[in-house]
Every structure is written in structure tokens, then in C-alpha cells.
C-alpha positions in Angstrom: 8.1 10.7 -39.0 10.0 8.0 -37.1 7.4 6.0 -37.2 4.1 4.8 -38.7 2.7 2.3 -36.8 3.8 1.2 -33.0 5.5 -2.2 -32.3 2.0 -3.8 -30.6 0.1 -2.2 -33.5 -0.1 -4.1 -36.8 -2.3 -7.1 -37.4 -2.7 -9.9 -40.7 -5.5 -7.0 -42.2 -2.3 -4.8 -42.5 -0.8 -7.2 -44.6 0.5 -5.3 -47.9 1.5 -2.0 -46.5 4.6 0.1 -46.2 5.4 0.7 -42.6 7.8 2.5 -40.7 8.3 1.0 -36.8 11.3 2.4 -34.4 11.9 0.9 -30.8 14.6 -1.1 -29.0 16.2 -4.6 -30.2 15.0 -7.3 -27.4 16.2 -10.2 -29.5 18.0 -10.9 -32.7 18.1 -14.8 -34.1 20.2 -15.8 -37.3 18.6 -19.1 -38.8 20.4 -19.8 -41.4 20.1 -17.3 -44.8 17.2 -15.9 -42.0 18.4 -13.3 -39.9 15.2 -11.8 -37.3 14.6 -9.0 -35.0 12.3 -8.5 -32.4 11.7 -4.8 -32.2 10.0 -3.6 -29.0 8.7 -0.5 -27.8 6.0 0.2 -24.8 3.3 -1.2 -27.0 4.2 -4.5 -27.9 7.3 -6.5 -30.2 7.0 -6.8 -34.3 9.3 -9.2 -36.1 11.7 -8.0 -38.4 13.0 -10.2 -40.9 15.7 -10.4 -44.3 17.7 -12.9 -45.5 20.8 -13.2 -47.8 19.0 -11.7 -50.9 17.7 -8.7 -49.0 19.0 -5.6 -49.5 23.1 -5.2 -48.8 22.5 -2.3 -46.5 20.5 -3.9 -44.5 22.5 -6.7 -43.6 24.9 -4.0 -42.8 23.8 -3.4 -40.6 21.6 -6.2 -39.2 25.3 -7.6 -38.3 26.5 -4.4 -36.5 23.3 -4.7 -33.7 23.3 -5.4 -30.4 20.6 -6.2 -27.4 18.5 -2.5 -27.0 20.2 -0.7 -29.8 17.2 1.9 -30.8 16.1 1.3 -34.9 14.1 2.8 -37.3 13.0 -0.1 -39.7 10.8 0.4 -43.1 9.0 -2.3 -44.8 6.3 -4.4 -45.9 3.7 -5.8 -43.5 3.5 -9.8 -44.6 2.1 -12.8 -42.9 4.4 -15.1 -40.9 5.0 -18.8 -41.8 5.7 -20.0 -38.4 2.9 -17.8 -36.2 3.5 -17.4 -32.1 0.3 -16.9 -30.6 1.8 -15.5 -27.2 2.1 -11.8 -29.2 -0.6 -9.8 -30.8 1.4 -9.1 -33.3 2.4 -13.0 -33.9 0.5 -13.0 -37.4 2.9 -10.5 -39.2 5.9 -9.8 -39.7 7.7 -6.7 -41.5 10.3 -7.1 -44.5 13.2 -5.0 -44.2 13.7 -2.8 -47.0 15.6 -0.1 -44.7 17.4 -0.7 -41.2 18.6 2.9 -39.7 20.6 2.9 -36.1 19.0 5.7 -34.3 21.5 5.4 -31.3 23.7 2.0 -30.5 23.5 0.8 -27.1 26.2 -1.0 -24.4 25.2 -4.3 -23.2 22.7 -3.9 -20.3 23.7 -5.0 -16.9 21.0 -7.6 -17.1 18.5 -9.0 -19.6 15.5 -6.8 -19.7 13.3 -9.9 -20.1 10.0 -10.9 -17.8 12.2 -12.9 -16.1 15.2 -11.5 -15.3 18.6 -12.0 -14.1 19.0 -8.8 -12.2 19.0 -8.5 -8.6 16.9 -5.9 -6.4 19.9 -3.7 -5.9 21.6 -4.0 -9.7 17.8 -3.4 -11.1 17.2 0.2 -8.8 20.4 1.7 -9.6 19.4 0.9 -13.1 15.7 1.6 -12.7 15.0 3.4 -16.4 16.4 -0.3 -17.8 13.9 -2.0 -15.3 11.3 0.0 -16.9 11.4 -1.2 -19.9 10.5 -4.8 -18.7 6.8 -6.3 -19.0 6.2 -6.6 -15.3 6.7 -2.6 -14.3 4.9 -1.4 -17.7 2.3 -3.5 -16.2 2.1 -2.1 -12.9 2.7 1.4 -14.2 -0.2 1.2 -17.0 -2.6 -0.1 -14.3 -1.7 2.8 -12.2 -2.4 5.2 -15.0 -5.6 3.8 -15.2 -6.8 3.5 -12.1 -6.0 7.3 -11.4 -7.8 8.2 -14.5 -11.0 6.1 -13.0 -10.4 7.6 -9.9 -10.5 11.4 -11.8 -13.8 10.1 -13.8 -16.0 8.9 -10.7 -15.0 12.0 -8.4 -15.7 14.7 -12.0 -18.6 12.7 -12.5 -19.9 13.7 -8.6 -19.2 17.4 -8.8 -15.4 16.9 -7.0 -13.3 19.8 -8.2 -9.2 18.7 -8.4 -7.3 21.8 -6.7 -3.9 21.6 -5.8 -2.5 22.5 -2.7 0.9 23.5 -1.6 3.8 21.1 -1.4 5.9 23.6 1.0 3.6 24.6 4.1 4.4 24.9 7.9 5.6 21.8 10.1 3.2 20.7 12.4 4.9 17.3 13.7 1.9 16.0 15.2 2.4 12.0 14.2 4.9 11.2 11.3 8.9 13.1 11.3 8.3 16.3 8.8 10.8 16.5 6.0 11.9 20.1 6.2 13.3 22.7 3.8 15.4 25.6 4.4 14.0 28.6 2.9 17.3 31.5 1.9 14.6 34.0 1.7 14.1 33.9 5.1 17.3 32.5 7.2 17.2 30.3 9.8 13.5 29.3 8.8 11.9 26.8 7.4 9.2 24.9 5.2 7.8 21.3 5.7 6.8 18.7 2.7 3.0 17.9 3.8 2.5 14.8 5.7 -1.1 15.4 3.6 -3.4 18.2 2.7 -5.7 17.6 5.9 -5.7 21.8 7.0 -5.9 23.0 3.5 -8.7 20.5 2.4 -10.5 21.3 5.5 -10.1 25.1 4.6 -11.3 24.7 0.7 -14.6 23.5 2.9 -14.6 26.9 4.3 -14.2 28.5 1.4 -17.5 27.0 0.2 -15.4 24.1 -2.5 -17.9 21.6 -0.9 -16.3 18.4 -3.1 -12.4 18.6 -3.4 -10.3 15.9 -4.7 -6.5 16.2 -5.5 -4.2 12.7 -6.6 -1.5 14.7 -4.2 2.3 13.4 -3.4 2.6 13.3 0.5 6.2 13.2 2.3 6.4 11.3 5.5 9.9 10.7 7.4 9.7 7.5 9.2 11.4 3.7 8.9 10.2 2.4 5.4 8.7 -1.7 4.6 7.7 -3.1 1.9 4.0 -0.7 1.5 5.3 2.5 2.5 8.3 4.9 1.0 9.0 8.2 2.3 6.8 9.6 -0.7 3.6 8.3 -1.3 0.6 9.5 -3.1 -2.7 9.8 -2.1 -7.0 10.5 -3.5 -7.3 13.0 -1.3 -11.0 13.9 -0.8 -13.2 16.1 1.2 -16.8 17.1 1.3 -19.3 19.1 3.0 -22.5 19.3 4.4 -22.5 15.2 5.2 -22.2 13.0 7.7 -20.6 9.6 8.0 -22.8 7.7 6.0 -22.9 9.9 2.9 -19.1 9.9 3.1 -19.0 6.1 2.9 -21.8 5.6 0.7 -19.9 8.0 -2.2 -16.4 6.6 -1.5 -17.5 2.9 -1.5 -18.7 4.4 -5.0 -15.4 4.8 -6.2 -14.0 1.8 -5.3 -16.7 -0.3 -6.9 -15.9 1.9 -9.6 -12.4 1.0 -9.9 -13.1 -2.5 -9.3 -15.6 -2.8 -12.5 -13.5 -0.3 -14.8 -10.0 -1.4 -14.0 -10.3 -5.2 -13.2 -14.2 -5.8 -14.3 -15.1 -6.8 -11.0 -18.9 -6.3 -10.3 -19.5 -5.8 -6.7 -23.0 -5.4 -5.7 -23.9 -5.8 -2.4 -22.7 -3.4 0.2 -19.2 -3.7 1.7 -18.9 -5.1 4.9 -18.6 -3.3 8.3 -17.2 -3.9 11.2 -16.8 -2.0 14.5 -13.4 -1.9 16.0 -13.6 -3.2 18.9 -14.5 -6.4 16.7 -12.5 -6.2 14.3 -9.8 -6.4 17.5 -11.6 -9.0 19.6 -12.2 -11.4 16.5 -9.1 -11.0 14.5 -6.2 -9.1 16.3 -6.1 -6.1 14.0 -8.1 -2.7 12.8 -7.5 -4.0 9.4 -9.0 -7.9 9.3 -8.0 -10.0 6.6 -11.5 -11.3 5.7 -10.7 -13.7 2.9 -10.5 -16.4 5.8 -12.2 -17.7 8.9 -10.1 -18.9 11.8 -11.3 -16.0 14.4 -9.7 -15.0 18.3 -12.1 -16.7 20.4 -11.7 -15.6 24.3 -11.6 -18.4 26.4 -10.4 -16.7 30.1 -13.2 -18.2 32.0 -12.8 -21.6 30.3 -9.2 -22.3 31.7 -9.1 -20.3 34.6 -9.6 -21.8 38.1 -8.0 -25.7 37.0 -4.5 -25.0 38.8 -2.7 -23.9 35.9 -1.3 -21.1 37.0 -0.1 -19.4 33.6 -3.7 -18.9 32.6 -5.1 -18.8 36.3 -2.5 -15.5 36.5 -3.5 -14.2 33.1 -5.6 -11.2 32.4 -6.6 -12.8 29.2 -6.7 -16.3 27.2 -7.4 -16.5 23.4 -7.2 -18.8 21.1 -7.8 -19.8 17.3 -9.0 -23.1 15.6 -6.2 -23.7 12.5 -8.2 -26.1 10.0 -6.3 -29.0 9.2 -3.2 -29.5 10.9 -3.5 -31.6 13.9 -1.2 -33.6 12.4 1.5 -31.1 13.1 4.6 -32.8 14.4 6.7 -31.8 18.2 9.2 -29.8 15.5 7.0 -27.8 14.0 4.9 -27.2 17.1 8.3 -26.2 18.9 9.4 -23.8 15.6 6.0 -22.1 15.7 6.3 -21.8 19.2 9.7 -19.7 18.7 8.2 -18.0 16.1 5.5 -15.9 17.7 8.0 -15.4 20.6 9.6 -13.2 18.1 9.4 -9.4 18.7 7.4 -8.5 15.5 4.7 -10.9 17.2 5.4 -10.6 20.8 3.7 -13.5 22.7 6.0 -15.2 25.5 4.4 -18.6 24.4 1.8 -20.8 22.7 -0.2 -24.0 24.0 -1.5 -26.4 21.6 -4.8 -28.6 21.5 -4.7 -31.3 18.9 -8.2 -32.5 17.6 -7.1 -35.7 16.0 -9.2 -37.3 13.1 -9.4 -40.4 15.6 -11.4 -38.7 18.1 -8.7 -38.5 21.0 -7.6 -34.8 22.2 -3.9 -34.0 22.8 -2.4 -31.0 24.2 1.1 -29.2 26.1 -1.6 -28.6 29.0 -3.0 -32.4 29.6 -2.0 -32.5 32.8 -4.2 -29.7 33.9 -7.5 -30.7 31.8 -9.2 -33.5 31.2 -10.3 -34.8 27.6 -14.0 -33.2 28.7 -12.8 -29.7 29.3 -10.5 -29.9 26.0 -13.5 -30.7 24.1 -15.6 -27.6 25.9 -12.5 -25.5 25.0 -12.8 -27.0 21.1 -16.5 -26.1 21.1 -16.0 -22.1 21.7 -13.0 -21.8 19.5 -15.6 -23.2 16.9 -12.7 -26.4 16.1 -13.6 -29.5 14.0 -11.9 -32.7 13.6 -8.0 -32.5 12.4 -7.9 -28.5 13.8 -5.0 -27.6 15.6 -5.7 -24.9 18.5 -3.2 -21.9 19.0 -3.6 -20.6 22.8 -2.1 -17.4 23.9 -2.5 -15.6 27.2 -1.4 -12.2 28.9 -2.5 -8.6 28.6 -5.8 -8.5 26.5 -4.4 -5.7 23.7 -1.0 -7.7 23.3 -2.2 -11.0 23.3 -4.6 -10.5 20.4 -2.6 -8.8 18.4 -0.3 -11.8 19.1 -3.1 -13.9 17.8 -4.0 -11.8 15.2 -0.4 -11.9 13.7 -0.1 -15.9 14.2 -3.8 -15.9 12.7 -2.5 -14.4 9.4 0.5 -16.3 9.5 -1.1 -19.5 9.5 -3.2 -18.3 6.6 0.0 -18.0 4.5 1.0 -21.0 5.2 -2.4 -22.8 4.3 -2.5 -20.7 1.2 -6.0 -18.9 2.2 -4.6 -15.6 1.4 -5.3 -15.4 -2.3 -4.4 -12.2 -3.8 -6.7 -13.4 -6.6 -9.3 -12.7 -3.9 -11.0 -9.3 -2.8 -12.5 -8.9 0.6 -13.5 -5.4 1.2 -14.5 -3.6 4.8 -15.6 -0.7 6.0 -13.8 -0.3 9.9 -15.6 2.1 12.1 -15.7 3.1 15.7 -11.6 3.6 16.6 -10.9 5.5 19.6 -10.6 9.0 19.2 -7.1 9.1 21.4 -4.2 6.9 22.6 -2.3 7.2 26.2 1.4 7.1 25.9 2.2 5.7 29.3 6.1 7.0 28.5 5.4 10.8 27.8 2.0 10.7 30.3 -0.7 12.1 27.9 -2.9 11.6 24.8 -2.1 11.3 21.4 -4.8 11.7 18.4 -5.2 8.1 16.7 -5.8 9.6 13.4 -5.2 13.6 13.8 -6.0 16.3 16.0 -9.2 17.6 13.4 -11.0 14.2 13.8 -14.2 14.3 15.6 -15.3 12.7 18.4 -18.5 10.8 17.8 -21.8 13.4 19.0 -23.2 10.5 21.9 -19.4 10.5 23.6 -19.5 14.3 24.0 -20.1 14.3 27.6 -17.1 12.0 28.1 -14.7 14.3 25.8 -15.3 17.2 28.1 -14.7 15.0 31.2 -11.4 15.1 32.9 -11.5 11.9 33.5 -8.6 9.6 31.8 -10.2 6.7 31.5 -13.7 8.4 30.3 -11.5 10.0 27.5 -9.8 6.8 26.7 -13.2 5.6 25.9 -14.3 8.6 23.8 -14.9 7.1 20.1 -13.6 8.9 16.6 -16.2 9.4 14.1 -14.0 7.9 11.7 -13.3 5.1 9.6 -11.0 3.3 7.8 -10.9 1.0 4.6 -9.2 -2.5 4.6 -8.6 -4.6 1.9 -7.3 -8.1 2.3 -5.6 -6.9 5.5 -4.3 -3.8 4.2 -5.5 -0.6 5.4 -6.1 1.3 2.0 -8.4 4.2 2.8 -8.9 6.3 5.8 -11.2 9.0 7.2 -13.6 11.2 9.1 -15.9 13.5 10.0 -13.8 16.9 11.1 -14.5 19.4 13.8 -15.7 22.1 12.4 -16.5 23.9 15.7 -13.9 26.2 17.3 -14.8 25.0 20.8 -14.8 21.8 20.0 -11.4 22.1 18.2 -9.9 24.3 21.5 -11.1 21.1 23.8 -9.2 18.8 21.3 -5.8 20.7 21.8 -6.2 21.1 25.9 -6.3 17.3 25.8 -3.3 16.7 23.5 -1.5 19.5 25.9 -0.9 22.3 23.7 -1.0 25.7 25.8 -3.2 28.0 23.8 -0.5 29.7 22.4 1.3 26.6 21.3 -2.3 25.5 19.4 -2.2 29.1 17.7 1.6 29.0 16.3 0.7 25.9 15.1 -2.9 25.7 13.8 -3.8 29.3 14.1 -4.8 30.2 10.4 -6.9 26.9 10.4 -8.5 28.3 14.0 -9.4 31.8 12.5 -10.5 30.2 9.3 -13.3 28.7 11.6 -14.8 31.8 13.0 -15.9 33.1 9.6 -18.1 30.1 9.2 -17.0 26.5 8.8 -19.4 24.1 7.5 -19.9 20.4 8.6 -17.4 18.5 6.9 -15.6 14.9 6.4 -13.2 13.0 4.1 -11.2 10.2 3.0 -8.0 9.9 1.6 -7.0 6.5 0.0 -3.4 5.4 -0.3 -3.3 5.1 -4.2 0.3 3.2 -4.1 -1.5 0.3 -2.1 -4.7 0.2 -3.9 -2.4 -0.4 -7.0 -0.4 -2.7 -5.3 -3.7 -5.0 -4.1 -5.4 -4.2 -7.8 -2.2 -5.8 -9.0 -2.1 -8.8 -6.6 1.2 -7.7 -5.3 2.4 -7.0 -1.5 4.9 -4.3 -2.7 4.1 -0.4 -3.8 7.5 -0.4 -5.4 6.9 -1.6 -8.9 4.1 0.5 -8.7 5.9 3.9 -8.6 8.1 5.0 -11.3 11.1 6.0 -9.4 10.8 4.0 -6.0 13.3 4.8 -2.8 14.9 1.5 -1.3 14.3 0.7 2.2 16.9 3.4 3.7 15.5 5.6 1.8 17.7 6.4 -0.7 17.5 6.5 -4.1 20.4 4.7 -5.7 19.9 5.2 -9.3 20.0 9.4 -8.9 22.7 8.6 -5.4 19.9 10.6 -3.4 19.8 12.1 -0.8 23.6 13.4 -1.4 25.7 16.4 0.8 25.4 19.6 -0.6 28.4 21.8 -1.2 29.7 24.9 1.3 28.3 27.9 -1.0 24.9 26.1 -0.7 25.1 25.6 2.5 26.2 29.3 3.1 23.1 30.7 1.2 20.9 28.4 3.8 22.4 29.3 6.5 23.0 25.6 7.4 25.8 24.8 9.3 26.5 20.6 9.7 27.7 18.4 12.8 27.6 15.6 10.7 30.7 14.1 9.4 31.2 14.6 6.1 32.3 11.6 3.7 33.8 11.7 0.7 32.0 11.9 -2.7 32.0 8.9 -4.5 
């Protein structure tokens, strides 16, 4: 054997015993006759120690090591004079009788250490070296096991894990497909699924009535800092339920994984939240709940007082930020250029200062007296020392305006502690967008979502604006102002499914090429039927109090989408190219 023991293993009981460790060399320390090791492997670091009267061979060799040069070291378990309580295995350490180099090693491009001196870019192209470090063993154990959770909850409620396949047919209906060439059939191709949505909904048909699959999903579109091209999801689907019994067992899990993986007890039910609240109070489907400071409407407040800005506007919000009346004209004037920014999108701000001296001060004094301030401070809900934000224009822009300075202002007061959990259940969406550009409806979530049973009358209407107020029977699930889970109830009713397509403009025979096996699937009986898939990379990410899915996956993408350590995606040569049947406009560059 290489080993006996593991490097995180050994303890002062195991003092006495012949051991055999192997791993890589983090450290090596001569002190005087005293020449350590610190030999590491995934489980933890042992220190190996000789000195001057220790065996020849091993000092050998002792002086022939360098940083991660991968040993084999035999010896005797004994206590340590000089203990470090920052290790488990502080107590011991091992005598060398027997040093054996099991493969040298160049010197790493930077020290794999907690803290390192690599860069982003230096520590991707060498991501297996990464690896090795604390932080990303970290992430990666807890994503281990949170999916084993995950697989314990779901077996122990009758969910059956059945995979489904990763080369189907596009349907681009939301995200860009990635798409594969099949030889077998030239001039065709496959698609990488955007998610298992048709074949989860036809394992329902086929009477699986609890599925579950942890499944990689492929979506092509511009990358940040909690989404990469391939993601993975717990994808889940039931049958024979309705909303609630979909939420009640997948609120389940999560309090599941929040008592297993982080011994977290939650109790009470999760909060919920329609979404036309969740938008009218903080600017977003996905609310950051951790902290107050809502969107209060304040149109009829300010309108009608000569200022024409809000007198013109179709809407005026505002939000009460504790503490900080005592910003200065700099910092008002940087904030102010700040959410004129295009990621935030407002074309201004107006401030109302509530000083702790009881006077009111604002960029609109000349329009409102010190009375109508102070009505204005009472419905924004403002104490003493708030500053008010006040934002006016279309209704959906504006507080989503607000909603963005609303969590920006929370990082800057430190209220968004990832310490923290604030779970909620968001409910309600609407069922279909209108894309003023292309003239017609898109599907908010997908094209099989339902349409909530009272709105039916409306979804059969052809009336725009009756369809635009048609609500999903769907859901979502935010934490900490990330959307982690979402889902809903399906159609499982051809007609009902035919409607769906006539209003996202597919001629029938575009709906059949498409979604024809799905459509026959449901004339040989389709049960009622709903789901939820959680994004697993983002749950880690929050159950690790980090903003970032990257550490979180083994072999990340960066954010063009390339992987730098494998130099992926990469041309393919001319007799590949042949066999697909692929010809290129592209220019080609050279190979590096």
C-alpha cells in the first residue's frame, strides 16, 4: 500500500505506531539539526520530522525536495513538543524512518496556499493546482454534500433519479441552443438541453410520478459572475399535485439542506410573496429580504406643486436609506451618476434629507414646503438621520431603478450579510411578456407553464392587454436576492397546450416540428403535473456565503466562455470538418 493512514487522519491516541502517509510537500522548514515537512493531501497536513542523526537516506533526500514534490513517508506516530492548534493533526508528528520520491515536481506558478499569490487568469489556466488549495476543496466538499442531501430527501419521498438525454432536438424558445453536428446524418443536428423540461414532463406520462435527476444543462448566452454556459440543476417533477403540494415538498428539501449541510433549523414556513409585490415593494421578482428600506409610491404626493418632472411623470417612488442624511453634495452628486448608469437606468435622483436637528433639506425645496416634505417622509416610512432616494418615470423602469439603488445602498451599509438566510417563496408572475420590437408574446418561464385556472377566460381572449394580465401558475425561489429555484404547474391538456402556441405564434405545423412528440405524448393520457428545478451551482454558492458559482464547479469557463486551462473551445481540423459536413466563413487563426 502507499499508504496507511491519510494526512488529516492521525491523532496523540496513535502515538506509537508505524505509519505509512504519501501526499504533496506544502512546506519544508530546516531549524537547525531539525529539518520538517508538512505533507498534505485532500484530508489534512502531518508533520514530518528528522534531524542530523536520522537515518542517511533520508536526509538524502529530505535535501533533494521541493514545494509539491509527491512522497511516500514511513514512520513512527510521536507527540509534538511545540503543538499548533490550527491543525487536527497539530498533536503528532511522524519520525522519518523512510522518505521515497514518488514523482518530483517544478515550482508552481504560484503558492498553493489559502492565500495566494495567483491571479484569476494565472490560477484558471492552472485550475488542477488551484484545486489543491483549502478554499476550492472547501467549496467542492460542500457541493458534494449538498448533492448527496439533495439525493437523500428526494429517495426518502419516492423520487426515482433517471437520466435523460444530453443530445435532443433544438427548440430555441428562450436561451441560444448549443448545437452538434451529427455525421450520421449530414447536414443535421443535435442540441445540448437548455433543461430536461419535455422529457421530465413525458416520464409524468409514462406514469414516473416523482422524477429527480442532478442533470448538466447547456445554455449559450453572455456569462456573470452566477451563470456559465454549463450549469447544473435538481431537476424535479411530480404528478397528481397542485401548487401547494409542490411547494410544501420542495421547501422540504431545502430545510433539509439547511439543517444537514449547515445545521440550520428552520421552522416556520418560508415566506411568500406575490409578484406584483415583490415588484411594487422592492424593484425585483427576487427581493433581498435580509433588509427593510422598501419602494414606497408617492405619485399623488408630488404631483400637482408645479414641479413639472414629477407633474409629467407616470410614476414617483422613493426609498427611506437609514442613516445617512449626513451624506455630503459629493456623494449625493456620485450617487446621482451612478444610478444614471445603464445597468440601473434612472435619468436622475432627488434627495430629502431628514436631519437629526429636525430641519428637512432637499434638491426640490423650491417646489415644497417643509410640511409637504415631512408628508412625503411619513409614507416612505423615514425616521430621523434617513436619507430619501426619489425616482420618477415609467412605473416598470423606475422600480427596477429603485430596486437596484435599494440593494446598492444595502451594500454599502453592510445589511447584506451572507452570514444571513432569508428564504421566499415568489408566486403569481405573468404567464407572458410583449416584445414591443418583434410585436408578440413571449413565455416568461416556458411555453408548458400553466396559466392559473381563474385567468382562463382571459387566456382564450384575443385581447392583448387581457393576455398580458393572464397569471402563470408558477413560482420561483429567492434567496438573499438570488433566484435559486424555479417552477410550475404544466399543461397537461392538449387544447390548452394548442392555445399556448397560437399565442406565442407558432403555425400548427411549426408547434408540431417542434413539440410534436411531447403533443402526441399527451393524447394517450397525461396526468396533472408540476416541478421545480433548483440551480445547484447557486445554492452552493449562497450555502457557502459566496456571490460566485465558479469555485463551486470543478472545471469553471471564464467569462467569454472559454476554458483556458484545456484552450477550449478550439478550431477543428479540415478532415473533421469534412466528416460533418461543416464548411466555415469564419477566419481561421493560427494555432497557438
Amino acid at each position: 500500500m502507499y499508504r496507511t493512514h491519510t494526512c488529516g487522519e492521525l491523532r496523540l491516541s496513535d502515538a506509537g505506531k508505524q505509519v505509512t502517509l504519501a501526499g504533496w510537500v506544502q512546506r519544508i522548514r530546516k531549524m537547525g539539526s531539525l529539518n520538517f515537512v508538512d505533507l498534505r493531501d485532500r484530508y489534512g497536513i502531518t508533520q514530518l520530522v528528522t534531524d542530523d542523526n536520522g537515518p542517511r537516506e533520508v536526509t538524502d533526500i529530505l535535501n533533494q525536495l521541493g514545494r509539491e514534490y509527491v512522497l511516500q513517508a514511513k514512520g513512527i506516530v510521536a507527540e509534538r513538543q511545540s503543538k499548533n492548534s490550527k491543525i487536527p493533526t497539530g498533536d503528532i508528528e511522524i519520525k522519518l524512518s523512510k522518505l521515497t520520491i514518488l514523482n518530483p515536481a517544478v515550482t508552481p506558478p504560484f503558492t498553493i496556499e489559502d492565500q495566494t499569490d495567483g491571479g484569476e487568469d494565472l490560477r484558471a489556466k492552472y485550475r488542477y493546482l488551484d484545486l489543491r488549495r483549502n478554499p476550492l476543496k472547501n467549496a467542492l466538499m460542500l457541493r458534494h454534500t449538498m448533492a448527496l442531501e439533495a439525493r437523500k430527501y428526494l429517495d426518502g419521498n419516492n423520487f426515482m433519479e433517471i437520466e435523460t438525454p444530453c443530445l435532443i432536438k433544438s427548440t430555441p424558445e428562450g436561451a441560444r441552443d448549443f448545437v452538434v453536428p451529427s455525421r450520421m446524418n449530414p447536414g443535421q443536428f443535435y442540441a445540448l438541453p437548455q433543461s430536461p423540461q419535455q422529457f421530465k414532463q413525458l416520464l409524468m406520462v409514462a406514469g414516473y410520478d416523482r422524477y429527480f435527476q442532478i442533470v448538466r444543462c447547456f445554455r449559450d448566452e453572455d456569462l456573470r459572475a452566477d451563470r456559465q454556459p454549463e450549469f447544473t440543476q435538481i431537476d424535479c417533477e411530480m404528478s397528481f399535485v397542485e401548487r401547494e403540494d409542490v411547494l410544501q415538498m420542495f421547501e422540504g428539501l431545502v430545510k433539509h439542506l439547511f439543517k444537514t449541510v449547515l445545521h440550520k433549523d428552520f421552522t416556520a414556513p418560508f415566506l411568500r410573496m406575490p409578484y406584483d409585490e415583490a415588484l411594487a415593494h422592492y424593484g425585483s421578482d427576487k427581493p433581498d429580504m435580509r433588509f427593510e428600506m422598501l419602494i414606497h409610491e408617492i405619485t399623488k404626493n408630488v404631483q400637482g406643486k408645479g414641479f413639472s418632472v414629477f407633474d409629467s411623470a407616470k410614476y414617483v417612488g422613493a426609498i427611506a436609506v437609514p442613516g445617512c442624511a449626513d451624506y455630503s453634495r459629493k456623494q449625493i452628486d456620485e450617487l446621482t451618476e451612478w444610478v444614471k448608469r445603464p445597468q440601473v437606468g434612472a435619468k436622475g435622483l432627488i434627495y430629502i434629507k431628514l436631519n437629526t436637528d429636525g430641519s428637512i433639506k432637499s434638491s426640490v425645496d423650491k417646489f415644497y414646503s417643509p410640511e409637504e416634505l415631512k408628508n412625503i417622509a411619513e409614507v416612505v416610512e423615514a425616521k430621523e438621520n434617513d436619507l430619501i432616494l426619489v425616482m420618477c418615470g415609467d412605473k416598470h423602469k423606475t422600480q427596477v431603478a429603485l430596486g437596484t439603488t435599494r440593494l446598492e445602498m444595502g451594500n454599502r451599509l453592510g445589511l447584506r450579510d451572507n452570514s444571513i438566510y432569508k428564504p421566499l417563496w415568489v408566486y403569481d408572475f405573468p404567464l407572458l411578456e410583449w416584445d414591443d420590437e418583434t410585436q408578440r408574446f413571449y413565455a416568461m418561464h416556458h411555453p408548458f407553464t400553466a396559466p392559473k385556472p381563474e385567468d382562463m377566460d382571459k387566456y382564450y381572449s384575443d385581447d392583448k392587454y387581457g393576455l398580458a394580465e393572464v397569471k402563470a401558475n408558477s413560482y420561483d425561489f429567492v434567496l438573499n436576492g438570488t433566484e435559486v429555484g424555479g417552477g410550475s404547474i404544466r399543461i397537461h391538456d392538449s387544447k390548452v397546450q394548442h392555445r399556448m402556441f397560437e399565442i406565442l405564434g407558432f403555425t400548427k405545423e411549426q408547434a408540431e416540428y417542434r413539440f410534436g412528440f411531447l403533443m402526441n405524448a399527451f393524447k394517450f393520457g397525461a396526468p396533472p403535473h408540476g416541478g421545480l428545478a433548483f440551480g445547484f451551482d447557486r445554492f452552493c454558492a449562497l450555502f457557502g456565503g459566496q456571490d460566485t458559482i465558479r469555485d463551486y464547479i470543478a472545471f469553471p469557463k471564464n467569462n467569454m466562455g472559454r476554458d483556458v486551462m484545456a484552450d477550449a473551445p478550439s478550431y477543428i481540423d479540415d478532415v473533421q470538418m469534412k466528416e460533418l459536413y461543416i464548411t466555415s466563413t469564419a477566419p481561421k487563426q493560427e494555432e497557438k
